[in-house]
DSSP file (Angstrom, degrees, kcal/mol; ACC not computed):
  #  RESIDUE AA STRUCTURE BP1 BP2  ACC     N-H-->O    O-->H-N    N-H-->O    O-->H-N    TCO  KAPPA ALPHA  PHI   PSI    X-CA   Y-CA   Z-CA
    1    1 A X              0   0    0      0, 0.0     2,-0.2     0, 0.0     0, 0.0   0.000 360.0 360.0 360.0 125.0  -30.6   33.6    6.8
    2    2 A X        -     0   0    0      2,-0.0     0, 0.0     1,-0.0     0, 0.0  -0.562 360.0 -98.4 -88.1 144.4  -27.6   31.4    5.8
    3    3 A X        -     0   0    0     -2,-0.2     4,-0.0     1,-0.1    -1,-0.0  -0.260  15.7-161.5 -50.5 153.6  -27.7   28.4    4.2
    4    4 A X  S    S+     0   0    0      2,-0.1    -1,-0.1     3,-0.1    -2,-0.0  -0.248  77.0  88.0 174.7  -4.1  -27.4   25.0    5.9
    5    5 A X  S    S+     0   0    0      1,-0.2    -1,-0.0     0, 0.0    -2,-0.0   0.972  87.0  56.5 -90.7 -55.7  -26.3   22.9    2.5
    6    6 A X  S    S+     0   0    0      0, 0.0    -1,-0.2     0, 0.0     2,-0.1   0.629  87.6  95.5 -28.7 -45.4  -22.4   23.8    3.3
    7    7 A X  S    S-     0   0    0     -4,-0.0    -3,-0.1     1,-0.0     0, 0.0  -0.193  78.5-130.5 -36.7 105.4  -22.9   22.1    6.7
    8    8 A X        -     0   0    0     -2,-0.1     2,-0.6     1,-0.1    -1,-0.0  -0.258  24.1 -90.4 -53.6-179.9  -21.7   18.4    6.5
    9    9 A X        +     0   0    0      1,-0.1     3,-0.3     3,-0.1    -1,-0.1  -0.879  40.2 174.0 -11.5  55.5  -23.3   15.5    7.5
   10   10 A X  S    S+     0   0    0     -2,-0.6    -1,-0.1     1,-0.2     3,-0.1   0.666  70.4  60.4  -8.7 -73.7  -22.6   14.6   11.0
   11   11 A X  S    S+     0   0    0      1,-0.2     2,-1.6     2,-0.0    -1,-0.2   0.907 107.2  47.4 -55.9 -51.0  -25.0   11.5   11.6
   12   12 A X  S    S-     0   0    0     -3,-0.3    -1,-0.2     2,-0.0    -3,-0.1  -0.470  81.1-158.5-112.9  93.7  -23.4    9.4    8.9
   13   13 A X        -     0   0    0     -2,-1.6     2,-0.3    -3,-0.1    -3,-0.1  -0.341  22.6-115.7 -65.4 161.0  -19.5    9.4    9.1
   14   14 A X        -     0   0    0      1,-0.1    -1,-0.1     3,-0.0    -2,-0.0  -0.807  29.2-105.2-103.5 128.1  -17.7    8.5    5.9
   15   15 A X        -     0   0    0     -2,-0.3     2,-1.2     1,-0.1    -1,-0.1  -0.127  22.2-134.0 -50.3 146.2  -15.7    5.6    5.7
   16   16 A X        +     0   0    0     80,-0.1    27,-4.0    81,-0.0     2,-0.4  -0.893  33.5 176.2-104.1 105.0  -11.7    6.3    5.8
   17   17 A X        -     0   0    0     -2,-1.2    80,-1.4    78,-0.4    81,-0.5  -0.963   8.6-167.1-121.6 126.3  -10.9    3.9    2.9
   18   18 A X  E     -a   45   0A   0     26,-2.1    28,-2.0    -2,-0.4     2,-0.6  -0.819  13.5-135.6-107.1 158.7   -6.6    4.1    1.9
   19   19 A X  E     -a   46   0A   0     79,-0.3    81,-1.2    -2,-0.2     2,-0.9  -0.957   9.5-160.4-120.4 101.9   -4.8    2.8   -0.9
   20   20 A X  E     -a   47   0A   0     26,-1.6    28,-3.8    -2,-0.6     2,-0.1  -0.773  13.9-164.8-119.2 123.9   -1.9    1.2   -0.5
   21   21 A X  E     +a   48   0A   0     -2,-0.9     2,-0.3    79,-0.4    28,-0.2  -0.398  27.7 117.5 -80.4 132.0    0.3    1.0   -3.7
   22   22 A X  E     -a   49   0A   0     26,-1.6    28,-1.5    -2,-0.1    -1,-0.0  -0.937  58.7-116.5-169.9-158.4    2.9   -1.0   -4.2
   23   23 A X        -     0   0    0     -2,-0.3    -1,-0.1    26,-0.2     4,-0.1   0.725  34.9-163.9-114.8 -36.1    4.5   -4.0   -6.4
   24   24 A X    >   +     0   0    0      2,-0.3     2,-0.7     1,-0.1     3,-0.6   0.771  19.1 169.3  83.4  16.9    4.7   -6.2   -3.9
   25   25 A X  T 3  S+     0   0    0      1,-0.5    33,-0.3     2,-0.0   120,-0.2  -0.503  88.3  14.5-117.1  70.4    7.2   -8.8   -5.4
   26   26 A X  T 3  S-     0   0    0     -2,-0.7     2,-1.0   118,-0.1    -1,-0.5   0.421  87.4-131.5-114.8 157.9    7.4  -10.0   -2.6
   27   27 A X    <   -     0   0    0     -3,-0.6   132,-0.5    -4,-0.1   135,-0.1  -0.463  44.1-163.9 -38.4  79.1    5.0   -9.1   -0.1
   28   28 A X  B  >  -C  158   0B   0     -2,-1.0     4,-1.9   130,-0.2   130,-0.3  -0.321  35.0-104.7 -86.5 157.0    7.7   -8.2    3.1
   29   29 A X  H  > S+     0   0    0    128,-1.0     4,-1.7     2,-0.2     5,-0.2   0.648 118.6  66.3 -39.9 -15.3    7.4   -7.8    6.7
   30   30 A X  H  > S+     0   0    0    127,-0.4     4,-2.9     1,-0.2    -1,-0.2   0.999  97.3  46.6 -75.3 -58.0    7.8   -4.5    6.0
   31   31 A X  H  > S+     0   0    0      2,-0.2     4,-1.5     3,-0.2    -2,-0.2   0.910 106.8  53.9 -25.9 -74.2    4.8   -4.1    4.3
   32   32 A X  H >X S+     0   0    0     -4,-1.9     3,-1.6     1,-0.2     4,-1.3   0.877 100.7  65.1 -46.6 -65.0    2.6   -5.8    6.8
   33   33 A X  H >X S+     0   0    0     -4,-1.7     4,-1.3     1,-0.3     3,-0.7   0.743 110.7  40.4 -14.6 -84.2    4.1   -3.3    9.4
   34   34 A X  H 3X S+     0   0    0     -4,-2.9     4,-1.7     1,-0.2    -1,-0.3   0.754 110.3  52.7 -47.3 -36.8    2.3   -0.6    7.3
   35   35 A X  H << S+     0   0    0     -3,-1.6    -1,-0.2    -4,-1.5    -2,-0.2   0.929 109.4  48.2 -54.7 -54.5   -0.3   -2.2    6.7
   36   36 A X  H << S+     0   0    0     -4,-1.3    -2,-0.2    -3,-0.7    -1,-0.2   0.520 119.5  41.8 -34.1 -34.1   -0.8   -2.9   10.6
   37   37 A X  H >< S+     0   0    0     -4,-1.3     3,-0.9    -5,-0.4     4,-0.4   0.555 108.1  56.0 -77.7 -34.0   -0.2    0.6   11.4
   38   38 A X  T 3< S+     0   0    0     -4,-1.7    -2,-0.2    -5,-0.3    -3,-0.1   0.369  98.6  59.2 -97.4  14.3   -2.0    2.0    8.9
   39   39 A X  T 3  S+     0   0    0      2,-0.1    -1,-0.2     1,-0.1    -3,-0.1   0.268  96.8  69.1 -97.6  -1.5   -5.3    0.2    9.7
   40   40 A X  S <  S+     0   0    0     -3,-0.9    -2,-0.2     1,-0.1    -1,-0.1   0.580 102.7  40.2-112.8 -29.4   -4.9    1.9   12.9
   41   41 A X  S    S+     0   0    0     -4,-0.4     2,-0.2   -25,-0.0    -2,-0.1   0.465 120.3  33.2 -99.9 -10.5   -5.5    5.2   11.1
   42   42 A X  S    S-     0   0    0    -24,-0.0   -25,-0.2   -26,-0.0     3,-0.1  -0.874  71.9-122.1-141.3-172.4   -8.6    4.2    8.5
   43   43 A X  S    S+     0   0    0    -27,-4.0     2,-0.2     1,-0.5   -26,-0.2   0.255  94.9  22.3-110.0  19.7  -11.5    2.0    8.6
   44   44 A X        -     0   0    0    -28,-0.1   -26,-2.1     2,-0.0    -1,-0.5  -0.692  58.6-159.9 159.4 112.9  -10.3    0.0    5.3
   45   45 A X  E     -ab  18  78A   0     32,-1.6    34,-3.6    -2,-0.2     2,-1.5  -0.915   6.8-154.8-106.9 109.2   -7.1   -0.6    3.2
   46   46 A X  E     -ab  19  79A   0    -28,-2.0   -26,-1.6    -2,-0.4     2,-0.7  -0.670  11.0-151.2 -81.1  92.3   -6.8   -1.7   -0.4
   47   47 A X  E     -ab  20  80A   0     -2,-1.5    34,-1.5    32,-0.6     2,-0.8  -0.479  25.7-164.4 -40.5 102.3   -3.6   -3.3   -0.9
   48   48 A X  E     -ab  21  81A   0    -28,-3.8   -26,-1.6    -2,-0.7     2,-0.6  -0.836   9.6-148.8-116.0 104.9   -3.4   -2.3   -4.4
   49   49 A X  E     -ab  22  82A   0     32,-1.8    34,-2.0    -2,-0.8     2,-0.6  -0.590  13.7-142.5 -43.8  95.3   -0.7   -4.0   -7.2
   50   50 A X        -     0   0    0    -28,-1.5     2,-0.4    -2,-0.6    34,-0.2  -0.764   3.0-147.3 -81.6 127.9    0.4   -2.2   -9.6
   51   51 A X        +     0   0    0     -2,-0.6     2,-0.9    32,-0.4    34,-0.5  -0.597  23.6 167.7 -86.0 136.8    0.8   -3.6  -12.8
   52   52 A X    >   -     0   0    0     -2,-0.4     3,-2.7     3,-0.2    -2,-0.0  -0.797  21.3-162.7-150.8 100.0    3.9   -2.1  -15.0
   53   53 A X  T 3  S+     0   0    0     -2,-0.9    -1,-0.2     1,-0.3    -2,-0.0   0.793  88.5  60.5 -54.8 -25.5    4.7   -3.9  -17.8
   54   54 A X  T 3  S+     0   0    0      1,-0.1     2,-0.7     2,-0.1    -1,-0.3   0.544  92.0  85.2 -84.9  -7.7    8.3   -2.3  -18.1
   55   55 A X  S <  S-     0   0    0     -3,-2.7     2,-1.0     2,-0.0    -3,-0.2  -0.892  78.6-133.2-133.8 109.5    9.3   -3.7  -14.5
   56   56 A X        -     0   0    0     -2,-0.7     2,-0.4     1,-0.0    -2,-0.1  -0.542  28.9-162.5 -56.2  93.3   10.6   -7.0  -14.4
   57   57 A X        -     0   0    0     -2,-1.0     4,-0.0     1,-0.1    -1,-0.0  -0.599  26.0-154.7 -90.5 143.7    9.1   -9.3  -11.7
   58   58 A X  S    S+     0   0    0     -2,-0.4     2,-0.4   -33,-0.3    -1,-0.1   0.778  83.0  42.2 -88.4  -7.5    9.5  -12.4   -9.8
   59   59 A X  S    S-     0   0    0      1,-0.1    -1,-0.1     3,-0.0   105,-0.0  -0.997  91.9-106.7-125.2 137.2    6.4  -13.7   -8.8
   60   60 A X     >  -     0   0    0     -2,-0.4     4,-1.3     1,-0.1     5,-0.2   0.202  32.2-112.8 -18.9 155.9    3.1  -13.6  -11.5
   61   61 A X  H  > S+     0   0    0      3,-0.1     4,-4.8     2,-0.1     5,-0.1   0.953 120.1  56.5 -62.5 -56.4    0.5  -11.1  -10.7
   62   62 A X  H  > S+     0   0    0      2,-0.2     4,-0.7     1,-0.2     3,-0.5   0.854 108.1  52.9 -15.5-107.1   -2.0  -14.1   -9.8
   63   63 A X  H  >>S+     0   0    0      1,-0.3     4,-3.5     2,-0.2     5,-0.8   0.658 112.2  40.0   4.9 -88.1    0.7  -15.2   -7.3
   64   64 A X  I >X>S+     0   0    0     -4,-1.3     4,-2.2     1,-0.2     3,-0.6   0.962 114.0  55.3 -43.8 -60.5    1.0  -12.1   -5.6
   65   65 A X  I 3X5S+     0   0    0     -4,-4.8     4,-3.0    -3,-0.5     5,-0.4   0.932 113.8  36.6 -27.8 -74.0   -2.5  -11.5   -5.8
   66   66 A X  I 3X5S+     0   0    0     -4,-0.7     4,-1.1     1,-0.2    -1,-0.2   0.635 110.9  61.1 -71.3  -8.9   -3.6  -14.8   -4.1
   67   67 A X  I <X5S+     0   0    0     -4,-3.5     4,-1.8    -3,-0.6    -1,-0.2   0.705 113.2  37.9 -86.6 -34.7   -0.6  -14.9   -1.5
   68   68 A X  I >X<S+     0   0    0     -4,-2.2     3,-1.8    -5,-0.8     4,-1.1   0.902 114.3  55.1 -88.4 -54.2   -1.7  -11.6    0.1
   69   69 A X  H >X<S+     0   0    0     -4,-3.0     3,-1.8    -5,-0.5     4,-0.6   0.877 113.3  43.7 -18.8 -57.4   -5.5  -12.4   -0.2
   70   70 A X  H 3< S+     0   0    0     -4,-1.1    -1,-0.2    -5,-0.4    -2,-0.1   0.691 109.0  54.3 -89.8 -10.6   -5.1  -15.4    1.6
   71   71 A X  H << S+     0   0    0     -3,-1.8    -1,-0.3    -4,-1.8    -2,-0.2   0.675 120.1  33.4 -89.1  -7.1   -2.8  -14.0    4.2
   72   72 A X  H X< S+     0   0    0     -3,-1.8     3,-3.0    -4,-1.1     2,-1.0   0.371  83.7 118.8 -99.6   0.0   -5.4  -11.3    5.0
   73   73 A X  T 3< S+     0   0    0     -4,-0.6    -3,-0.1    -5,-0.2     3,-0.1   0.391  78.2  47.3 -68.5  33.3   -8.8  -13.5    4.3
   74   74 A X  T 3  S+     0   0    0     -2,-1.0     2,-0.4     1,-0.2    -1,-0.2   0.525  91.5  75.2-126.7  10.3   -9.9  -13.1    7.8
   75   75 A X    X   -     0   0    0     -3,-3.0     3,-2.0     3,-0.0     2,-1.0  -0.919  63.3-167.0-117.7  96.7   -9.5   -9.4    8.4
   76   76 A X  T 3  S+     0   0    0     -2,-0.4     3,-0.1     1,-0.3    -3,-0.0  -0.375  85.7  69.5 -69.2  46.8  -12.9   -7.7    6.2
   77   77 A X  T 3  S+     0   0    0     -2,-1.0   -32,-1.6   -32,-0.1     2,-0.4   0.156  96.4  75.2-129.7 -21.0  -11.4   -4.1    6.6
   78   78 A X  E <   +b   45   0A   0     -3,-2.0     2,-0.3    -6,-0.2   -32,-0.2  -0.741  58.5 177.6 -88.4 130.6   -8.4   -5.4    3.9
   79   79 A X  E     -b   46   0A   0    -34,-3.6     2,-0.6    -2,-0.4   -32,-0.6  -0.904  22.7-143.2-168.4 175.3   -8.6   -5.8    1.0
   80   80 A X  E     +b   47   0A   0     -2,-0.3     2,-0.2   -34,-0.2   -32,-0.2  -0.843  27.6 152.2-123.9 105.8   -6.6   -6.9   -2.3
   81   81 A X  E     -b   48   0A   0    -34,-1.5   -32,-1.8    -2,-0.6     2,-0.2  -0.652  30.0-142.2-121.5 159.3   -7.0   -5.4   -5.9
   82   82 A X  E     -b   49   0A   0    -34,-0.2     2,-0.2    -2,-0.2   -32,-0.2  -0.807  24.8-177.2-114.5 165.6   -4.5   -5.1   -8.9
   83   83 A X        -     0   0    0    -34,-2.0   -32,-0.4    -2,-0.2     2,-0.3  -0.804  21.2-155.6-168.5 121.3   -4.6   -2.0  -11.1
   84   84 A X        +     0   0    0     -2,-0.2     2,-0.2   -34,-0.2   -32,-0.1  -0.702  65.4  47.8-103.5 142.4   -2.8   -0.4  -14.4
   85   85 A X  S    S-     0   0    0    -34,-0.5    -2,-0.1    -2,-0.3   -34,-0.0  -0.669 104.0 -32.2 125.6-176.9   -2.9    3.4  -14.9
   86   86 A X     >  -     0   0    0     -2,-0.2     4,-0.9     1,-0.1     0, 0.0   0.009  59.3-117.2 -59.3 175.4   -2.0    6.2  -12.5
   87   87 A X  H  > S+     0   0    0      2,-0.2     4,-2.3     3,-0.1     3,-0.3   0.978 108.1  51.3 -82.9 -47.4   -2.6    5.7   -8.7
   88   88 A X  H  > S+     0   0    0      1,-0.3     4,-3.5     2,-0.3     5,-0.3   0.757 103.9  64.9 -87.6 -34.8   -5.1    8.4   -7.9
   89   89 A X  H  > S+     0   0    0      1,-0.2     4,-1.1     2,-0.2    -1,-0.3   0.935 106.9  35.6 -52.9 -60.4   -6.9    7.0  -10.6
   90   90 A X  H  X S+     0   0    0     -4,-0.9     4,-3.3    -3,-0.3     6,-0.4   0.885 113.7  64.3 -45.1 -55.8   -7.6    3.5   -8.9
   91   91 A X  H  X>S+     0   0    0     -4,-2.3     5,-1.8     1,-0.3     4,-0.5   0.947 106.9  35.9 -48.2 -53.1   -7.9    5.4   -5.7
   92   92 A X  H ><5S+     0   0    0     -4,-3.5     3,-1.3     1,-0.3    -1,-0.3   0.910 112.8  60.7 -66.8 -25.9  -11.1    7.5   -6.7
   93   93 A X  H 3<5S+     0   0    0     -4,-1.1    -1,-0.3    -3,-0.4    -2,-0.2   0.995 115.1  37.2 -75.3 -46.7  -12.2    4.0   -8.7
   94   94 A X  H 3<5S-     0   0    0     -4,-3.3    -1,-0.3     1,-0.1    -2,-0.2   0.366 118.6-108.5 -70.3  18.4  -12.0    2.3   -4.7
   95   95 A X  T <<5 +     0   0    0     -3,-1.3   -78,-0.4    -4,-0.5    -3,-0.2   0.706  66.6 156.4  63.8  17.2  -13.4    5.2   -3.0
   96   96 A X      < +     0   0    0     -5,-1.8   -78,-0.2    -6,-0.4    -1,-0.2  -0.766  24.8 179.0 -75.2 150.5   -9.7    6.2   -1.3
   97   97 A X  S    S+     0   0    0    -80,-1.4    29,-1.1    29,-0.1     2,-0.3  -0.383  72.7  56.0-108.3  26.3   -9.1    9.7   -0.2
   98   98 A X  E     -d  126   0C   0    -81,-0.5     2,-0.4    27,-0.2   -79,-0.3  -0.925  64.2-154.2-140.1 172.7   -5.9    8.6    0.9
   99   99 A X  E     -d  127   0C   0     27,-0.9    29,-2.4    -2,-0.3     2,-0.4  -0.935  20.6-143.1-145.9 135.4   -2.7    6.8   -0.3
  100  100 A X  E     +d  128   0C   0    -81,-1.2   -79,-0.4    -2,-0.4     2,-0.3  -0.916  25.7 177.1 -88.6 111.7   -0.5    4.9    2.4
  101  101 A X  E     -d  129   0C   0     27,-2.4    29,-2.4    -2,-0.4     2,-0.3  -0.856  22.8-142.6-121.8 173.0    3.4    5.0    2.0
  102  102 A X  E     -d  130   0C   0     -2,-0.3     2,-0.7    27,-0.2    29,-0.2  -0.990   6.6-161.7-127.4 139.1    6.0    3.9    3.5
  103  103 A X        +     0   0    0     27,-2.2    29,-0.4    -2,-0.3     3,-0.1  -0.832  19.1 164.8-121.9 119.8    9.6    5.7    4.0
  104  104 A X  S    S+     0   0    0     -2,-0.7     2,-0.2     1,-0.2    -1,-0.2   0.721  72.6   0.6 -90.5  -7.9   12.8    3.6    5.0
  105  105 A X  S >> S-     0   0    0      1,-0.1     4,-1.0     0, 0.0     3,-0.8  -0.994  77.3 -81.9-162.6 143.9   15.1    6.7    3.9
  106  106 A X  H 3> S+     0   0    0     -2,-0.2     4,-1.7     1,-0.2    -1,-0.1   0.751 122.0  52.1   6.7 -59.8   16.1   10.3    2.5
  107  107 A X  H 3> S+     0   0    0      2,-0.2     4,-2.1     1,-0.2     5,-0.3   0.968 107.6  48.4 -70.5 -44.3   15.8    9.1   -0.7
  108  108 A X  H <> S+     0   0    0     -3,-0.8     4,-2.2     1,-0.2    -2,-0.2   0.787 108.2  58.8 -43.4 -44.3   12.5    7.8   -0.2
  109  109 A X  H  X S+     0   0    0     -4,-1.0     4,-2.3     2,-0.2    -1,-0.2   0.940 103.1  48.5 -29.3 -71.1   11.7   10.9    1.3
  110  110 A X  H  X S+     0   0    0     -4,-1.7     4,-1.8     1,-0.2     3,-0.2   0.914 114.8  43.5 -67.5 -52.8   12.4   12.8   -1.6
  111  111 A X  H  X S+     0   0    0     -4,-2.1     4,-2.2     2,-0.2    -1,-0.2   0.854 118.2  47.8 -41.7 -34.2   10.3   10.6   -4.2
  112  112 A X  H  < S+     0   0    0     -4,-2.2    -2,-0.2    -5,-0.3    -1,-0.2   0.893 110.5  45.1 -60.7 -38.7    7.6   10.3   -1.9
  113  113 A X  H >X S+     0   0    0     -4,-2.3     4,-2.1    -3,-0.2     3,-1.5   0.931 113.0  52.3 -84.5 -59.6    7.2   13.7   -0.9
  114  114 A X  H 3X S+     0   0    0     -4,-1.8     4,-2.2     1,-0.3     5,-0.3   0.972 113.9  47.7 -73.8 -58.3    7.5   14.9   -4.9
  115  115 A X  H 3< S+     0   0    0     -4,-2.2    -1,-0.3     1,-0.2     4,-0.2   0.446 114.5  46.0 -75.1  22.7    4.4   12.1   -5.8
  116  116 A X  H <> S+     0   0    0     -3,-1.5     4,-5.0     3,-0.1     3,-0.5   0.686 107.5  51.9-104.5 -54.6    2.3   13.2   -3.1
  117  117 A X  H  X S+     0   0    0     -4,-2.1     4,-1.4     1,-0.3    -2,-0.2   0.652 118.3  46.1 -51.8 -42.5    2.8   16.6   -3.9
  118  118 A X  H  X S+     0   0    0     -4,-2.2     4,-1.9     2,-0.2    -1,-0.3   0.774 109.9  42.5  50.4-134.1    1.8   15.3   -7.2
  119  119 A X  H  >>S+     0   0    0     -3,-0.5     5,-1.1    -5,-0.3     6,-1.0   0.796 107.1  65.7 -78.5 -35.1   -1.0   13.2   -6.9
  120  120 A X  H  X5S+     0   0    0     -4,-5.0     4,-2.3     4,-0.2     3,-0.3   0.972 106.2  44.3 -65.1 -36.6   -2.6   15.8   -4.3
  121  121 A X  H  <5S+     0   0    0     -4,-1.4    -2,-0.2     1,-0.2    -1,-0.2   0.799 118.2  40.0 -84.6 -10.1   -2.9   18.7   -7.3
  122  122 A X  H  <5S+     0   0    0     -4,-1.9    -1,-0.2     3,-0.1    -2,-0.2   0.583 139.5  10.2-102.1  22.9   -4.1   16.7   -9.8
  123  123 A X  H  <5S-     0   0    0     -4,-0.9    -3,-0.2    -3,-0.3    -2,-0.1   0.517  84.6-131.2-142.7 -41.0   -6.5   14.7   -7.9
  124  124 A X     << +     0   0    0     -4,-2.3     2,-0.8    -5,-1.1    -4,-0.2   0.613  63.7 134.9  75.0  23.6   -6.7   16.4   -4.2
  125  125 A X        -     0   0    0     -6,-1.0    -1,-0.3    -9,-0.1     2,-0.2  -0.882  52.3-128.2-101.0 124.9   -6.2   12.9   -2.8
  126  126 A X  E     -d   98   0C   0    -29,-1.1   -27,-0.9    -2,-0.8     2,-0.3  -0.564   7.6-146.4 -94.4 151.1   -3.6   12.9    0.2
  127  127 A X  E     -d   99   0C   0    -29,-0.2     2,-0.3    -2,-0.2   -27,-0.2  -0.700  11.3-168.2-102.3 144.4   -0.8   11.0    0.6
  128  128 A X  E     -d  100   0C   0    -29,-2.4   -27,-2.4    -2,-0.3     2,-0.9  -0.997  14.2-151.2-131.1 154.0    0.2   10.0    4.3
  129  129 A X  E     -d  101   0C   0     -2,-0.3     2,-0.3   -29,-0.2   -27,-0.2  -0.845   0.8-151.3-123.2 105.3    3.9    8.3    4.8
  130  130 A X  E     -d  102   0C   0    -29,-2.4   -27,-2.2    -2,-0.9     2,-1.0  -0.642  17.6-125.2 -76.4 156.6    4.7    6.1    7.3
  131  131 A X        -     0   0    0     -2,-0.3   -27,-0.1   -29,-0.2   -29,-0.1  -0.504  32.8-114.1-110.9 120.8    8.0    5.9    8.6
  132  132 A X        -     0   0    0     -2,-1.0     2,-0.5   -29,-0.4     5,-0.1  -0.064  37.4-103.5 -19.6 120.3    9.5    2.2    8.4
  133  133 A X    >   -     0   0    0   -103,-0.1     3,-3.4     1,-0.1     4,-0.3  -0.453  30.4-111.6 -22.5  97.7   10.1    0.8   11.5
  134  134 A X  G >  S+     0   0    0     -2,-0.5     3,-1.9     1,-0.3     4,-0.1   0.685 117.2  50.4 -11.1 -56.0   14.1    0.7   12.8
  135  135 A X  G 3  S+     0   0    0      1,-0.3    -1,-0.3     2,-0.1     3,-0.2   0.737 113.6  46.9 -87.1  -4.7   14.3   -2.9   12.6
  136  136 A X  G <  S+     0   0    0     -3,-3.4    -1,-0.3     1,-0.2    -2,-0.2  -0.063  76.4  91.3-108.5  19.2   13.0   -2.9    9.2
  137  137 A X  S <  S+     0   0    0     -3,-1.9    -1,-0.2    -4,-0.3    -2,-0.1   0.704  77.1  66.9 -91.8   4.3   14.5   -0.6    7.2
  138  138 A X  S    S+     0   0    0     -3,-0.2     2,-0.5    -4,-0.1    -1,-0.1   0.366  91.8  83.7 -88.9 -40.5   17.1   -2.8    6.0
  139  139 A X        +     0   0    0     -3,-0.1     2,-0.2     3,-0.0    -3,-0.0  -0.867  46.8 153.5-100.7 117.1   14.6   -4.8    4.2
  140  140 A X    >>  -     0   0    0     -2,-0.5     4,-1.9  -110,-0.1     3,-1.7  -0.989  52.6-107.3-163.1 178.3   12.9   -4.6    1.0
  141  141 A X  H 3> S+     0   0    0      1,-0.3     4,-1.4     2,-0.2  -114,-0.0   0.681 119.1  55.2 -63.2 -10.5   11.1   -6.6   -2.0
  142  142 A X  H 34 S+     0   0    0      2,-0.2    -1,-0.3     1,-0.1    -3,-0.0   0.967 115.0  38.1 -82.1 -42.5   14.3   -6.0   -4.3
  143  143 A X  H X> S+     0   0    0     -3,-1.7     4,-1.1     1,-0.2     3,-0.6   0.564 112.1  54.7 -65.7 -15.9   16.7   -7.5   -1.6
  144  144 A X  H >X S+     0   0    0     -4,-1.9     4,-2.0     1,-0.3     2,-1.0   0.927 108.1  49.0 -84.6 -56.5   14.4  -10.1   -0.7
  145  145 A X  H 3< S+     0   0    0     -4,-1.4    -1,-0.3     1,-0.3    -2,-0.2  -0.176 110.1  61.6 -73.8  43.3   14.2  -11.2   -4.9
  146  146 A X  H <> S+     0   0    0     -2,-1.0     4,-1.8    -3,-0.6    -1,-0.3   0.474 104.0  40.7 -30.2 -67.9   18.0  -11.1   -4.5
  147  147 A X  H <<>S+     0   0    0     -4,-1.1     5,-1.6    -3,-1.0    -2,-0.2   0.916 113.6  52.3 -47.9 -59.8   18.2  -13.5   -2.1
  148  148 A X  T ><5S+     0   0    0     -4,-2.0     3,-2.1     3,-0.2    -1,-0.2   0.897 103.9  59.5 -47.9 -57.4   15.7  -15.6   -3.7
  149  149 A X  T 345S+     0   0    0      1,-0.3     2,-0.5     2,-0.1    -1,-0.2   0.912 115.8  37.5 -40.4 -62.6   17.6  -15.5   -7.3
  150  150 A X  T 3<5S-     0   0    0     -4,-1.8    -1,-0.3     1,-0.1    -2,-0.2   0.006 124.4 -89.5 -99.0  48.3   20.3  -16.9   -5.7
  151  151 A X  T < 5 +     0   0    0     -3,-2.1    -3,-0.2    -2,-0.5    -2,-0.1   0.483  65.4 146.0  92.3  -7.7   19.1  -19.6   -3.0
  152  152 A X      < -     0   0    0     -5,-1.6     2,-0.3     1,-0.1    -1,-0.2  -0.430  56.2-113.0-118.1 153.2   18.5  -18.1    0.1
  153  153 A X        -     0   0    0      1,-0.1     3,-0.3    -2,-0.1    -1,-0.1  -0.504  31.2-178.4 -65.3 116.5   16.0  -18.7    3.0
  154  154 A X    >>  +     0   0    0     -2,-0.3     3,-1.9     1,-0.2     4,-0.9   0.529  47.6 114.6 -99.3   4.6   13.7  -15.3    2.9
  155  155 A X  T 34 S+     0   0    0      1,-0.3    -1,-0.2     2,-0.2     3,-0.1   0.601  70.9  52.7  -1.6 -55.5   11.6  -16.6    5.9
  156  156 A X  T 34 S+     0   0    0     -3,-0.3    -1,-0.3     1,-0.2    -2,-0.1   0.029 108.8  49.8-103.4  27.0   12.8  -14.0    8.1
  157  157 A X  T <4 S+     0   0    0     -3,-1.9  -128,-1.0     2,-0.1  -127,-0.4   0.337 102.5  66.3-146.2 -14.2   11.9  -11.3    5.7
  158  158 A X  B  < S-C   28   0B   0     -4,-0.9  -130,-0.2  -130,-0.3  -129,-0.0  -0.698  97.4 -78.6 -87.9 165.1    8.3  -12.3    4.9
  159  159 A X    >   -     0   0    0   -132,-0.5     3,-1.2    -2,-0.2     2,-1.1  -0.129  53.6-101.1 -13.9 118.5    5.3  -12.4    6.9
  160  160 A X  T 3  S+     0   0    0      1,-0.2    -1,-0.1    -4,-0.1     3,-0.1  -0.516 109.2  17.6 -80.4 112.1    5.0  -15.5    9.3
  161  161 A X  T 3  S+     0   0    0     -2,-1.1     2,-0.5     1,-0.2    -1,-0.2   0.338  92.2 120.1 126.9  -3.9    2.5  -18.0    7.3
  162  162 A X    <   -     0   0    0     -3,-1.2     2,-0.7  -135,-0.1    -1,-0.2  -0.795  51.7-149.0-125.0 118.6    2.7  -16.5    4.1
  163  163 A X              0   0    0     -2,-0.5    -3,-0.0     1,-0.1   -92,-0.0  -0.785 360.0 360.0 -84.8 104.7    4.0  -18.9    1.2
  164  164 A X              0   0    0     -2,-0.7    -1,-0.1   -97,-0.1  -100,-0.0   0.353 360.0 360.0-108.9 360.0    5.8  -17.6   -1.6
């Protein structure tokens, strides 16, 4: 007679919890896009900060933290953590078996694809890449803190509501 322990569980599906990594300085439309899309594919995203002492930022961690909390607090499937160390590590500490990226390009490709590849053997957590949206690939949080350095309205390159 064969065993029955190999069989999953059926009755109680497992929440589809993602991690999405990032610096986030600032938060962009592009991000949200992924985020919006990639809630469409789990039941629960961690917007996850990495902190990286070697990487010069413009907004606090605090900041960041509390501008994207308070631009998601009404959707309970988000939610917003900071985190030092490897990625996969932090995933397994939230319960992700997934990591959410996003790719605006070739190049992107090629890092992404190399850290999935990656983070899937030493961990077996998979990475899945969305692909930027056309009208937003143009835009991202280093060009945005460009603008900012030097004066300029980034309105139309954040989120609408979200105060930086």
């Amino acid at each position: 007679m064969k065993s029955h322990s190999s069989i999953p569980n059926l009755s109680v599906p497992q929440r589809r919890i993602a991690l999405f990594p990032g610096t986030f300085d600032p938060f962009t439309i592009g991000h949200e896009s992924l985020v919006r899309r990639g809630l469409m594919l789990v039941d629960e995203l961690v917007i996850a900060i990495g902190v990286n002492e070697a990487k010069k930022t413009c907004f606090s961690l605090e900041k960041r933290l509390s501008t994207i909390r308070n631009f998601y607090k009404g959707d309970p499937r988000i939610r917003v953590e900071s985190y030092e160390g490897l990625t996969v590590d932090f995933a397994r500490e939230v319960g992700a078996k997934y990591i959410l990226r996003g790719i605006r390009s070739v190049n992107d490709f090629e890092y992404e694809k190399a850290t999935a590849d990656l983070n899937r053997s030493i961990s077996g957590i998979e990475t899945f890449v969305l692909f930027t949206e056309p009208q937003l690939t143009h835009i991202s949080s280093t060009l945005v803190r460009e603008l900012l350095r030097y004066g300029h309205d980034i309105a139309e390159f954040i989120p609408e509501g979200m105060k930086w």
